[in-house]
N, C-alpha and C positions, 0 to 999 in steps of 0.2 A: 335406527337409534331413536331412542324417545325425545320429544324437542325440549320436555323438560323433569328434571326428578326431584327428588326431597333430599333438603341440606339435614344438615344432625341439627337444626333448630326446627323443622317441620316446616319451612317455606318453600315451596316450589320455585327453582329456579332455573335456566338455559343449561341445558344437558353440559357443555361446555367448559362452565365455570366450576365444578368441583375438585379436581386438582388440587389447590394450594389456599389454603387461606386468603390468601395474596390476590389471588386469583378472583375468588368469592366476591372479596371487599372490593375489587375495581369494577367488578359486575353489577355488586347492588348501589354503588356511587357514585360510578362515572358512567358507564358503557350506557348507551344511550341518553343521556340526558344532555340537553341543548348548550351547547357552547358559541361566545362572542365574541374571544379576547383571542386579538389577532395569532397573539405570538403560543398560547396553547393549538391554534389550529394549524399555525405549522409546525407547532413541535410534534403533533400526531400526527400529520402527512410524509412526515420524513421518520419518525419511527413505523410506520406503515411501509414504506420502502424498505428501512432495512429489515424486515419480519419478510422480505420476499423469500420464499424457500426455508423460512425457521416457520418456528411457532413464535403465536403473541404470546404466551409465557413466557419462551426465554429474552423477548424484548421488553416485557414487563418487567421483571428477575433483576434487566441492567438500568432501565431507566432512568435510575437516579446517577448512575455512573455517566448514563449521556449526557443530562443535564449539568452534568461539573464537566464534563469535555466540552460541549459545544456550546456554552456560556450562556446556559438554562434556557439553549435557543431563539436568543435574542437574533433575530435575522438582520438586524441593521450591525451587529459586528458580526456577526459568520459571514457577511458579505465582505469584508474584508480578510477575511483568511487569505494567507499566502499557502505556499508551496511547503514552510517550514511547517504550517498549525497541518498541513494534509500528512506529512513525515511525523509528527507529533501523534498525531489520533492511530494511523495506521498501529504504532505501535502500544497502544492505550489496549490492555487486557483487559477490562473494566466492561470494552463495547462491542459491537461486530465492525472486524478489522478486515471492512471491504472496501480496497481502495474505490470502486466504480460509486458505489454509495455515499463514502463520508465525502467523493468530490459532489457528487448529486447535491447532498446539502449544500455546501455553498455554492453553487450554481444557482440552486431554488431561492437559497437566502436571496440574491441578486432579483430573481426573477418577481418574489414576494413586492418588493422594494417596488417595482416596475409595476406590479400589478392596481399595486395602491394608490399608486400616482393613477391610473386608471379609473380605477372602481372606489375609492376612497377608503376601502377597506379588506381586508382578505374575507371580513366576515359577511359584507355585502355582497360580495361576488358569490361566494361558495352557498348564501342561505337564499339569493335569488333563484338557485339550483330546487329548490326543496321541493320533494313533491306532495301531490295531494295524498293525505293519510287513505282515504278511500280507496285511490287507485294502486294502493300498495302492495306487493305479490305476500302470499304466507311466509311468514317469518322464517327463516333459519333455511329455506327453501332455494335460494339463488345464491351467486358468488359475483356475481356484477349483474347491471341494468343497462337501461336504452340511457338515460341520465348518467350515471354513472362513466358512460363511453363518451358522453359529449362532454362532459366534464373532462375526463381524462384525454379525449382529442384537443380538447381547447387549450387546454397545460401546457399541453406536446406540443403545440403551435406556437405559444410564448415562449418557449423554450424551454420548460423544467424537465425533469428526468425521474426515473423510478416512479413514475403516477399513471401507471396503468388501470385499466377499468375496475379488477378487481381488487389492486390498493384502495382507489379512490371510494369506491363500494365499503368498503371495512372503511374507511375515513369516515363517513357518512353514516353508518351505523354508530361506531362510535361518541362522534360528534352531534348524538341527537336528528340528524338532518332526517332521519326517518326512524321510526320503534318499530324496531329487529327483534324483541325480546319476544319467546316463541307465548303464544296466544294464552297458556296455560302457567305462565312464571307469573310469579306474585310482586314482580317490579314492574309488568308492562302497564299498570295501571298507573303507579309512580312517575316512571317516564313519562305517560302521555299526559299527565298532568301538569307535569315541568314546561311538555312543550305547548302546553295550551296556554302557561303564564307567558312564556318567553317571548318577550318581545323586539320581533324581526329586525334587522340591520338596515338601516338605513343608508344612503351615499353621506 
C-alpha cells in the first residue's frame, strides 16, 4: 500500500486518512502535532485503549459522545466514578460499551492523579519519553517501539490498564511525541515544524 495518495484537493496525504472527511480533517489538524494539556493526553490514552481491536474511525465517529460520558475527560472527577457511573456508561450507545475499558478509565483516572503528584505533570512524564527525530524508524512502517514498551511497562507498573506498547505507540504518534506522517504527505513538514516550536514540559 502506498504510504501516501492525493486528496480531491491535490495534497498528498497518509494513505490512511481518506475515508471520511472526518477523518481527513483530524489528520491535517491534529494527528501528529505536539500536545501539553494534561487532560487531552489522557483523553487520547484511554480513547487509544478503547480503538483496541476497532478502528480509530469508529473511535473518532464517537468521540464527542465520550467526551459528554466521561466528563470531557477530566481525570480528577472520573476518579471518582462509582459502581453507578460504570452501570451508567455500560449502557450509553453513544460509546464502546466495554465493561473492562470504561473500568480501565477510571482506574487510569486514579493512576493519572498519582502520576502527577510524581512527575508534576502527565505532559512531563510522557515528553521526557520523546525521541530523537533522527533515530526515528520510516514512517508508517512499525506498530510499537523499544520506547513505546518501556513506556507501556512503566504504566503497567503504576498500575494503569489497556496501555500496551502498541496503544501507547498510536498515543505517541498522535500526540506529536514523534512525526509518523509518511515521508511524502504534505503535513509532515507542518508537524515538524509544530514540534520544533513546541516547547518541552517541564517538572
Amino acid at each position: 500500500m502506498k504510504p501516501s495518495i492525493a486528496g480531491k484537493d491535490g495534497k498528498m496525504r497518509c494513505f490512511w486518512c481518506h475515508e471520511t472527511e472526518q477523518y481527513t480533517h483530524y489528520h491535517d489538524n491534529e494527528w501528529g502535532y505536539p500536545v501539553d494539556e494534561d487532560r487531552r493526553l489522557f483523553e487520547k490514552l484511554c480513547l487509544e485503549g478503547f480503538q483496541a481491536g476497532l478502528s480509530w474511525l469508529t473511535i473518532l465517529k464517537k468521540r464527542e459522545n465520550f467526551r459528554k460520558a466521561f466528563d470531557n475527560f477530566d481525570f480528577n472527577k472520573i476518579a471518582k466514578y462509582t459502581e453507578k457511573d460504570v452501570e451508567r456508561l455500560v449502557l450509553d450507545a453513544g460509546i464502546v460499551r466495554h465493561r473492562g475499558k470504561i473500568e480501565a478509565v477510571i482506574n487510569n483516572a486514579k493512576c493519572a492523579q498519582h502520576l502527577i503528584q510524581e512527575e508534576g505533570s502527565l505532559a512531563h512524564f510522557f515528553w521526557r519519553f520523546e525521541p530523537d527525530e533522527k533515530n526515528q524508524p520510516d514512517p508508517m512502517s512499525i506498530s510499537s517501539s523499544g520506547i513505546s514498551k518501556d513506556i507501556s511497562k512503566l504504566l503497567k507498573k503504576k498500575g494503569w490498564k489497556f496501555v500496551g506498547p502498541t496503544t501507547v505507540y498510536s498515543f505517541m504518534q498522535a500526540m506529536g511525541l514523534i512525526n509518523d506522517h509518511a515521508k511524502d504527505c504534505d503535513f509532515r513538514v507542518a508537524s515538524s515544524k509544530a514540534r520544533r516550536r513546541f516547547k518541552r514540559p517541564t517538572a
